[in-house]
SEDO-896222 format. One record per residue (C-alpha): x, z negated, y; residue number from 1; residue in one letter. Coordinates in steps of 0.5 Angstrom, whole numbers, plus 500, padded with zeros to 3 digits. Example, Ala and Ser with C-alpha at 12.3 -4.5 7.8 and 13.67 -1.06 7.14 Angstrom:
2
{{525; 484; 491}; 1; A} {{527; 486; 498}; 2; S} 
END
This chain:
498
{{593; 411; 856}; 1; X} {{593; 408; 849}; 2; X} {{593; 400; 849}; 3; X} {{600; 399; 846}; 4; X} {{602; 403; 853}; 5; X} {{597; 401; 857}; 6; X} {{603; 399; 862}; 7; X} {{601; 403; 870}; 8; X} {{607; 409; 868}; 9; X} {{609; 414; 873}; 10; X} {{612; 420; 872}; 11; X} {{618; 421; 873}; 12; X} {{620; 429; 874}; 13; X} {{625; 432; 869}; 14; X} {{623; 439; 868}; 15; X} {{629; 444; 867}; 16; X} {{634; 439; 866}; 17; X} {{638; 441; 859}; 18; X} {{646; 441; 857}; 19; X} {{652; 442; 860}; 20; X} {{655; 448; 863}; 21; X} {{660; 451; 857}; 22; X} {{656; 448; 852}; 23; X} {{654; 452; 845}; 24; X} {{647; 455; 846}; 25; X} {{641; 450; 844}; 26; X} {{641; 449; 836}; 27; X} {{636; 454; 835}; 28; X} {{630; 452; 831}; 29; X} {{623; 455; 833}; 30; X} {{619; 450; 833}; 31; X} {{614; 444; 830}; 32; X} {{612; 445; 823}; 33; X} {{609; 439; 821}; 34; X} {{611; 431; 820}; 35; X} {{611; 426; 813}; 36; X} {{608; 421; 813}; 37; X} {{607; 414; 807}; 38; X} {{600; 413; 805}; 39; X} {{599; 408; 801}; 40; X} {{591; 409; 801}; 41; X} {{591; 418; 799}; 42; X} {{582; 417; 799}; 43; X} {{581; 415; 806}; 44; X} {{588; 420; 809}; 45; X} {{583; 425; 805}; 46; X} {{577; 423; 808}; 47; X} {{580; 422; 815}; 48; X} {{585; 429; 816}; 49; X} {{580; 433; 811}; 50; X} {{572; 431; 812}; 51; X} {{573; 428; 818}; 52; X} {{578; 432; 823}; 53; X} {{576; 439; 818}; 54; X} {{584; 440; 817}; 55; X} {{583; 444; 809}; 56; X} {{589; 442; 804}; 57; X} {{595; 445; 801}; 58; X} {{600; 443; 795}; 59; X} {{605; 440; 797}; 60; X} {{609; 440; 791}; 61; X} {{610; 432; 792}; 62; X} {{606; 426; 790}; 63; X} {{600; 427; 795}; 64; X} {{597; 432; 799}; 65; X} {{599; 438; 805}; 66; X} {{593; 439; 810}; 67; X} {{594; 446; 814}; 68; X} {{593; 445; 821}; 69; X} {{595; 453; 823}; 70; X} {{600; 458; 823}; 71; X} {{606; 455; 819}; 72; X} {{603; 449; 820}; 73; X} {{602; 442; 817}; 74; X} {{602; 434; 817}; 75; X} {{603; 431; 809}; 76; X} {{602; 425; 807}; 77; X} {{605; 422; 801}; 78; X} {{603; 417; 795}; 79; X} {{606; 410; 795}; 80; X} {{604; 404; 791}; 81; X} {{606; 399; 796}; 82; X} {{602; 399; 803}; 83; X} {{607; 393; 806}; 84; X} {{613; 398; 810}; 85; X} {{613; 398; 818}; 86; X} {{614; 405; 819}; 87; X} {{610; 410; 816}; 88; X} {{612; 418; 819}; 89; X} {{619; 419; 814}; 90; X} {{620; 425; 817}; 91; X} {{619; 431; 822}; 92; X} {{621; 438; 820}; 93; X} {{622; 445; 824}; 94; X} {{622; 451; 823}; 95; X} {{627; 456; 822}; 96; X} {{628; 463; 820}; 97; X} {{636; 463; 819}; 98; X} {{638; 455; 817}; 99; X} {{645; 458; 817}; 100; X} {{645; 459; 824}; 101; X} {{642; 452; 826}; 102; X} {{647; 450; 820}; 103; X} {{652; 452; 825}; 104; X} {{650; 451; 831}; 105; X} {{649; 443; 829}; 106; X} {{657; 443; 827}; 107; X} {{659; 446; 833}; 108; X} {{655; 441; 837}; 109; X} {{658; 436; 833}; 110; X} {{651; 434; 829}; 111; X} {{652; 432; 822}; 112; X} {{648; 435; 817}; 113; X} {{647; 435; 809}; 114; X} {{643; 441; 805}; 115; X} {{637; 437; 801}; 116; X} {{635; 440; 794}; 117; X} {{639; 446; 790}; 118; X} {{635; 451; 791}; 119; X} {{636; 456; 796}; 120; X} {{627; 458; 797}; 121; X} {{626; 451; 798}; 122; X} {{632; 447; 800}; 123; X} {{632; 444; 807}; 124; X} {{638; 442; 812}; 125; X} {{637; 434; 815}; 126; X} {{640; 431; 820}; 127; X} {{639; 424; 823}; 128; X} {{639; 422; 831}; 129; X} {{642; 416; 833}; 130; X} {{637; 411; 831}; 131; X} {{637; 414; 824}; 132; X} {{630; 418; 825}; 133; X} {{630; 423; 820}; 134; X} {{630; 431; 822}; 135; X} {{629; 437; 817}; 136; X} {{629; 444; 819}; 137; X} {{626; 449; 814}; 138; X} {{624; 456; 813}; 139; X} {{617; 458; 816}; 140; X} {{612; 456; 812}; 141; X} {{606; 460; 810}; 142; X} {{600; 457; 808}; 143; X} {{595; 459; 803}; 144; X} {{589; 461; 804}; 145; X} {{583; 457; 806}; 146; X} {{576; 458; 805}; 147; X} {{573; 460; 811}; 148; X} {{568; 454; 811}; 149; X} {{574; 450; 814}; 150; X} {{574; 449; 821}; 151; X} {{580; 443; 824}; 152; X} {{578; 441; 831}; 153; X} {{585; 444; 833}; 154; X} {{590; 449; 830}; 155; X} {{596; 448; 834}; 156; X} {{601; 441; 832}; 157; X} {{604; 439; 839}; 158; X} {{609; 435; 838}; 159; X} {{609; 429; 835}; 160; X} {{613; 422; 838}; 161; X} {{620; 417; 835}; 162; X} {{619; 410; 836}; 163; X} {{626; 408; 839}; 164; X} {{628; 402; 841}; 165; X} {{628; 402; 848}; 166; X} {{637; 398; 848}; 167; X} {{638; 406; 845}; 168; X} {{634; 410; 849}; 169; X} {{641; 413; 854}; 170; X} {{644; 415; 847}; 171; X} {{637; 418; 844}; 172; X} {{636; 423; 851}; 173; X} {{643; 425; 851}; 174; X} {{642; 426; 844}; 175; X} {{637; 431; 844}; 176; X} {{638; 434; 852}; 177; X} {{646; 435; 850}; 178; X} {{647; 434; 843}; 179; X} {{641; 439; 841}; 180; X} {{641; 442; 847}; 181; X} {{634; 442; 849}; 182; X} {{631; 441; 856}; 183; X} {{628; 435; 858}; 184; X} {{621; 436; 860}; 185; X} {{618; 429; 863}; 186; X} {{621; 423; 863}; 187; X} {{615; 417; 865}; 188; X} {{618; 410; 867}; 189; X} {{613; 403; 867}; 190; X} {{613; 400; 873}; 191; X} {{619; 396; 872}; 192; X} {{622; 402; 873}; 193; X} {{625; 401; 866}; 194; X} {{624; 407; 861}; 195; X} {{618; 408; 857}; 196; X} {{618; 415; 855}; 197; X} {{622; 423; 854}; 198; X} {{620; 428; 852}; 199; X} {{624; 435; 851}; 200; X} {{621; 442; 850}; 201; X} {{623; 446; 843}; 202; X} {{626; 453; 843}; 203; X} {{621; 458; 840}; 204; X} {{614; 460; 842}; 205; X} {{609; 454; 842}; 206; X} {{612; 449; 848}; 207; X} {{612; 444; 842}; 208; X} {{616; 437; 845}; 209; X} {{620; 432; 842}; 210; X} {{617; 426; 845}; 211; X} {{621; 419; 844}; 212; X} {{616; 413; 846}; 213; X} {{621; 406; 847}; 214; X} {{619; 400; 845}; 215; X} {{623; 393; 845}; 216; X} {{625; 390; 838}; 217; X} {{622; 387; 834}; 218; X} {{617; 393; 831}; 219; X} {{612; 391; 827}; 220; X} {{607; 396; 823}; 221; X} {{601; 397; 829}; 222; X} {{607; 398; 834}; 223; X} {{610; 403; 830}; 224; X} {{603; 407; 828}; 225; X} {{602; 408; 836}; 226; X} {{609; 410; 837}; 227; X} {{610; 414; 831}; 228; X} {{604; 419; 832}; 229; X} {{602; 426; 832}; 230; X} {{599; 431; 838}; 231; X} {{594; 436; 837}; 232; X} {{593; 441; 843}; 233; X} {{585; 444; 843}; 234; X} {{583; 449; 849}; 235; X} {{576; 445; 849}; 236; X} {{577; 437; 849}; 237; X} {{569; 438; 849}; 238; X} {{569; 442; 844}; 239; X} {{574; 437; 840}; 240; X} {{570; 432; 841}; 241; X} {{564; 434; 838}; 242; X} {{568; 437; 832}; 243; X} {{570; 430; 830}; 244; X} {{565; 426; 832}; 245; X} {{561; 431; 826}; 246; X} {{566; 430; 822}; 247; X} {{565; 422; 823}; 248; X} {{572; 419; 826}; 249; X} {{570; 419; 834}; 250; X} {{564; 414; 833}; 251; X} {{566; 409; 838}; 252; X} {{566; 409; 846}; 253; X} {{573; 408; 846}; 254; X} {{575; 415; 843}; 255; X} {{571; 420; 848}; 256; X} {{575; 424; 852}; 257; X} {{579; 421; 858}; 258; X} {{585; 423; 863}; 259; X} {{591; 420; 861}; 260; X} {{597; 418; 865}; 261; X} {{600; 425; 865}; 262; X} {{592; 427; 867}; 263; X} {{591; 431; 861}; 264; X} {{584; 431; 858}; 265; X} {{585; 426; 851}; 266; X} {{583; 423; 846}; 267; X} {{587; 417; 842}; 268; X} {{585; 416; 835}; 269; X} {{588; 412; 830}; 270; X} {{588; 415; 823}; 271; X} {{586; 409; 816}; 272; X} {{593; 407; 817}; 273; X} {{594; 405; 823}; 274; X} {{598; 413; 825}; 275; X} {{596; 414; 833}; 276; X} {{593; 421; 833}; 277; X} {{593; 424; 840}; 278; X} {{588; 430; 842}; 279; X} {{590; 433; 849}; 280; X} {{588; 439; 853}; 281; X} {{596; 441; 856}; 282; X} {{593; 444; 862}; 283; X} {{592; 438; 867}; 284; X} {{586; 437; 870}; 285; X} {{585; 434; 878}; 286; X} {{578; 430; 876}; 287; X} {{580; 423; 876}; 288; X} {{583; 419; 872}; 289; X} {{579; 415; 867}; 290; X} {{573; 420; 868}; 291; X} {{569; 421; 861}; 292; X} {{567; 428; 860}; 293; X} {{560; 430; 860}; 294; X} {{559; 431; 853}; 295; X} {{563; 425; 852}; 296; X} {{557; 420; 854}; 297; X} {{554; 418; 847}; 298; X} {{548; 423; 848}; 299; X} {{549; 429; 844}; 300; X} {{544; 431; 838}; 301; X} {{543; 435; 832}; 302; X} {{538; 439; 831}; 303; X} {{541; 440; 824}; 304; X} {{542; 434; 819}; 305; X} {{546; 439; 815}; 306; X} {{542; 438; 809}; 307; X} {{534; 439; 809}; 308; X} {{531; 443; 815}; 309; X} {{527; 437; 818}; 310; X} {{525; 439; 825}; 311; X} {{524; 445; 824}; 312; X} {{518; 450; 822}; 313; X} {{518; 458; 818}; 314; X} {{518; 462; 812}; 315; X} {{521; 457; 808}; 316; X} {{521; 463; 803}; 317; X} {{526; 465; 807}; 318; X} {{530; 460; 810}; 319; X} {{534; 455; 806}; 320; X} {{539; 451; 806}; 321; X} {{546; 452; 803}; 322; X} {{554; 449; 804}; 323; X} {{552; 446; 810}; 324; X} {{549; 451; 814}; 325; X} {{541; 454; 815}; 326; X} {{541; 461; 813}; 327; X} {{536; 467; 812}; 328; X} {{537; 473; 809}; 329; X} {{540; 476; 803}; 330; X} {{545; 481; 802}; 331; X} {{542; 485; 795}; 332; X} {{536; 488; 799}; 333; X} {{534; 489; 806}; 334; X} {{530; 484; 810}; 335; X} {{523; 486; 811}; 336; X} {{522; 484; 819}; 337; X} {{524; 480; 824}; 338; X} {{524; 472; 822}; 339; X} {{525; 466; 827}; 340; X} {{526; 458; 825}; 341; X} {{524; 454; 830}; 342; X} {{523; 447; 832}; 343; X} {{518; 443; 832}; 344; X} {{519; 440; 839}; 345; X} {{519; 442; 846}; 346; X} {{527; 441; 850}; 347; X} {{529; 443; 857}; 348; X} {{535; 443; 860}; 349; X} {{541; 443; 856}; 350; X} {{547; 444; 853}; 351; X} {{547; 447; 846}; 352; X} {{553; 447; 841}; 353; X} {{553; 452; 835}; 354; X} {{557; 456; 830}; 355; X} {{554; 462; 827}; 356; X} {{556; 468; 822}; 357; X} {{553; 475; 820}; 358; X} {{555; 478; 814}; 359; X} {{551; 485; 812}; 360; X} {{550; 493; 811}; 361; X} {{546; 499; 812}; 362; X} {{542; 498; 819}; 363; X} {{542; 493; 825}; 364; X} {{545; 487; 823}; 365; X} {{543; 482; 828}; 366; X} {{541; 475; 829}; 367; X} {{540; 470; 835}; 368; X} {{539; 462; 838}; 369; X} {{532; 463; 842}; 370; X} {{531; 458; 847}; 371; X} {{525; 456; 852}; 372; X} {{521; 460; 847}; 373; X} {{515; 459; 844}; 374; X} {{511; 462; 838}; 375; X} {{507; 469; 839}; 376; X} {{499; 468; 837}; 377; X} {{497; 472; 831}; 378; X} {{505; 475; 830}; 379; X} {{511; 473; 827}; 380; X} {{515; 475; 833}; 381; X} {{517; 468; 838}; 382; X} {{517; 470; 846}; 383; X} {{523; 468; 850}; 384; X} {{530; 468; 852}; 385; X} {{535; 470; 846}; 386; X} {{543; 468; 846}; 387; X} {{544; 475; 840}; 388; X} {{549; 475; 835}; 389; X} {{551; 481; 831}; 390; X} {{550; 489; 831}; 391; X} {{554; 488; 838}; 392; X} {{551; 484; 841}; 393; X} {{555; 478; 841}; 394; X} {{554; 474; 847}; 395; X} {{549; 478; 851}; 396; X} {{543; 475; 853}; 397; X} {{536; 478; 851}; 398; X} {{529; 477; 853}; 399; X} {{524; 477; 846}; 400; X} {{518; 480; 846}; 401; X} {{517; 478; 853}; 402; X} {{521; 483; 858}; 403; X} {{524; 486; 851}; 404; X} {{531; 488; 855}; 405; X} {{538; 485; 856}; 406; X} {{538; 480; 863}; 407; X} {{545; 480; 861}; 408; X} {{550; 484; 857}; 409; X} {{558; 482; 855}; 410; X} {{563; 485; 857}; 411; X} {{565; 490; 850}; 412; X} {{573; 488; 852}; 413; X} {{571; 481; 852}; 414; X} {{566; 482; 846}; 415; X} {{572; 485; 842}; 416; X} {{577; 480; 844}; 417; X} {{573; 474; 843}; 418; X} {{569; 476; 837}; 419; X} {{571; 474; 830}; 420; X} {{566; 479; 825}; 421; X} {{564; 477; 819}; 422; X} {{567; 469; 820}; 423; X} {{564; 464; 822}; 424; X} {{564; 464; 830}; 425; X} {{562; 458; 836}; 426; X} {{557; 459; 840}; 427; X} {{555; 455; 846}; 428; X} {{549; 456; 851}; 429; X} {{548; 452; 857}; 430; X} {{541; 452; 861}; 431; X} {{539; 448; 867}; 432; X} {{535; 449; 872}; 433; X} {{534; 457; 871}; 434; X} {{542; 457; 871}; 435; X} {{545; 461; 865}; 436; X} {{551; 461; 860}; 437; X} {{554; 463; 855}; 438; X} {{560; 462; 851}; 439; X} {{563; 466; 845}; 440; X} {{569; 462; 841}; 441; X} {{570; 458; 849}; 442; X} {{570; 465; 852}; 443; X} {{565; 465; 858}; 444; X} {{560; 472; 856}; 445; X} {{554; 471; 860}; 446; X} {{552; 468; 868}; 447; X} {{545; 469; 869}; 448; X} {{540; 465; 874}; 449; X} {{533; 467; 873}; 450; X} {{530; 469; 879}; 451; X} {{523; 470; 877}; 452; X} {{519; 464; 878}; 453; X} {{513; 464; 873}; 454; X} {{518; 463; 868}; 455; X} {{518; 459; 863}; 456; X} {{524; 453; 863}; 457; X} {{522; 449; 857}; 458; X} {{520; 451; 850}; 459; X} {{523; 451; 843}; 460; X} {{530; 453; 839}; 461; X} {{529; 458; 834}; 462; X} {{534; 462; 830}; 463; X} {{531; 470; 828}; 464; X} {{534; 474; 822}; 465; X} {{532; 481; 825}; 466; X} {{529; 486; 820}; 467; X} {{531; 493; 817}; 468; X} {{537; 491; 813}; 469; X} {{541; 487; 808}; 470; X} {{543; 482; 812}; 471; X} {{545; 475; 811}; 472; X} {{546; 470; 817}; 473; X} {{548; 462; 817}; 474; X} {{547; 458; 823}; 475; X} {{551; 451; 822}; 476; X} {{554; 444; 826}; 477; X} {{547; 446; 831}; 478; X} {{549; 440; 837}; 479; X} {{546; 440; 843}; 480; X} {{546; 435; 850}; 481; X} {{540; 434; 855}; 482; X} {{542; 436; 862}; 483; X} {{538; 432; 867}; 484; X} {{530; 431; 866}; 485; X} {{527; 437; 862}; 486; X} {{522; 441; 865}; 487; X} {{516; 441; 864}; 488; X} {{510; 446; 867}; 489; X} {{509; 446; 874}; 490; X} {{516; 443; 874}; 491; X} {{515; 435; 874}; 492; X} {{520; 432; 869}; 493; X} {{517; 431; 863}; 494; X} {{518; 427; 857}; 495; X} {{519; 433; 851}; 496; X} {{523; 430; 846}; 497; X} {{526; 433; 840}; 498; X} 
END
């Protein structure tokens, strides 16, 4: 739990309860659209929701800028002079498709609430919870388009959380539980027994929350970054881990993944401006709490410093750098005959971490990530096991120029469902021991365990451009984690380094 709130908390089940019978419906929003904060400091806010978290940027149509973190979707920051106010978050906006109806809903329940702009595309109903929290409800907003070089670490904005002192906390939740008439979901106490926080579920889709964190007066500018934050939901906490430890905000031992209090796997970050950014995977998990993730252990390592191809051996002719990314191939004329980039070192046991895109026409459009492999004498081929990509083949595993066959092939439903063509998708490869996975964008494809024992389990990554056709494939964000001791042959540990 975050040190503001580093208080041994205990949940407090509440799930269901709601308005009183007879009561108007809910007021009817479908869900979070985004939050508005102050910034006084609009470089570092782009370096760290930008660059760091991966989040592309919007116009506004205010001073300072939008960054777009999914489907109608947004968190925006606008400029100010003077970095000297205690509270940063100015409002939170939701979504509606008819502000007519919610206008309605909130006279019925008895909710003041003012139009703010005149024009009918833009304007916004506002109103206010009893401790002077600003509300906005808006249309669904559709975001512009974005370069497909943009990958945030999340695409979903969770729910975001109201400081409140903690003398309003009563009026507060029947604020939001009657008044609004949303469930409340979790309510936590200290171990006082006085009550820390109330979360309510919004309407709509998403399970997006409501979370009031009440505090005792007085508020000063630290407190209140921890208080009024926002939560970012992600699938993999892993994942999300090594997203923003690349995009240079997760650096420190503090910020690898933990169970919290609700036990969530999380990440706690504080942005330039002192806003606590939470990072939280909803599904509980059964591990301890306070466990760190396995990823989360200060050791993972790019094979790739995103802008040279130091480690790492091949026709430079036809293996660059550019935007970040390794590529080979190109698109206006065919590729001549299979191509492999390896490493220069030897790894063993591993966890790999990846993403990759294949573009291209008229013929086998393919690519791989090879490991334990090793370059063929007198040949361009590279010998070893192949994680594939393109041409269909995404999330099987092949045996190059050795056995020359799938030992394990993805399902094509799994494949279809997982697959972005011609986008930039994960991959990640886990081998130890002669235990493998693979995973396509977090959908597991491949469980296969090696059974013959004159295998070899150590040697290099390459990445291989196939042959015949005019095809372009990019590989980026190469980051990888030794599993135990590497393997060396005869299997005694070894020292192979990268």
């Amino acid at each position: 739990m975050f040190p503001v709130l580093a208080l041994v908390l205990s949940l407090v089940p509440a799930w269901g309860l709601g308005g009183n019978p007879g009561d108007p419906p809910p007021v009817p929003v479908s869900g979070l659209e985004g939050a508005t904060f102050l910034t006084a400091d609009l470089a570092s806010v782009r370096q760290f929701y930008g660059k760091g978290a991966g989040f592309a940027e919007a116009p506004s149509g205010k001073p300072g800028t939008r960054f777009i973190v999914g489907k109608g979707q947004w968190i925006e920051f606008l400029a100010v002079a003077d970095a000297n106010w205690p509270r940063r978050l100015q409002h939170v906006t939701f979504s509606a498709s008819n502000l007519g109806e919610v206008e309605r809903a909130l006279a019925a329940r008895g909710v003041p609430a003012e139009w703010i702009g005149s024009d009918p595309r833009t304007r916004v109903l506002q109103f206010l919870d009893p401790a002077g929290n600003r509300i906005q409800v808006a249309e669904p907003w559709v975001p512009p388009a974005v370069p497909a070089a943009a990958t945030p670490f999340s695409g979903h904005l969770q729910h975001f959380g109201f400081a409140v002192a903690r003398p309003q906390a009563e009026v507060e939740i029947a604020f939001y539980r009657d008044k609004l008439g949303w469930p409340e979901a979790v309510r936590m106490a200290g171990p006082d027994g006085s009550i820390a926080l109330a979360k309510f579920r919004l309407p709509g889709p998403g399970r997006e929350l409501v979370e009031l964190i009440f505090f005792d007066p007085p508020l000063n500018k630290w407190a209140a970054g921890a208080f009024d934050h926002v939560n970012f939901e992600v699938d993999d906490i892993d994942a999300a881990y090594l997203a923003l430890r690349r995009g240079g905000i997760a650096t420190q031992d503090r910020h690898r993944p933990t169970v919290n209090g609700e036990r969530l796997w999380a990440i706690d970050l504080i942005d330039p401006e002192l806003t606590r950014v939470e990072i939280q995977v909803l599904e509980p998990t059964h591990v301890p709490v306070g466990t760190v993730s396995t990823v989360g252990a200060g050791i993972e390592r790019p094979l790739f410093d995103g802008a040279t191809l130091a480690g790492w051996e091949g026709n430079i002719a036809n293996w660059r750098v550019e935007d970040g990314a390794i590529v080979a191939g190109a698109l206006d004329r065919t590729q001549p005959h299979n191509e492999f980039l390896a490493t220069t070192g030897d790894f063993g046991d591993f966890d790999l971490r990846l993403q990759y895109k294949v573009e291209g026409t008229g013929g086998f459009v393919n690519g791989g990530i090879q490991f334990w492999s090793q370059r063929v004498p007198g040949s361009l081929e590279v010998s070893g096991f192949q994680a594939d990509l393109g041409a269909d083949t995404d999330g099987n595993l092949y045996d190059e120029s050795r056995r020359g066959r799938n030992l394990a092939t993805a399902p094509k439903e799994v494949r279809g469902r997982a697959l972005r063509p011609g986008s930039w998708n994960d991959y990640r490869i886990r081998a130890e021991g002669a235990h493998i996975q693979i995973w396509l964008n977090g959908v597991e494809t491949v469980d296969y365990t090696e059974g013959d024992p004159g295998v070899p389990l150590h040697g290099k990554f390459a990445l291989q451009i196939h042959g015949g056709a005019k095809a372009k494939v990019s590989y980026r964000i190469l980051d990888w984690c030794p599993r135990g001791a590497p393997r060396a042959p005869g299997g005694k540990a070894s020292a192979l380094t990268p």
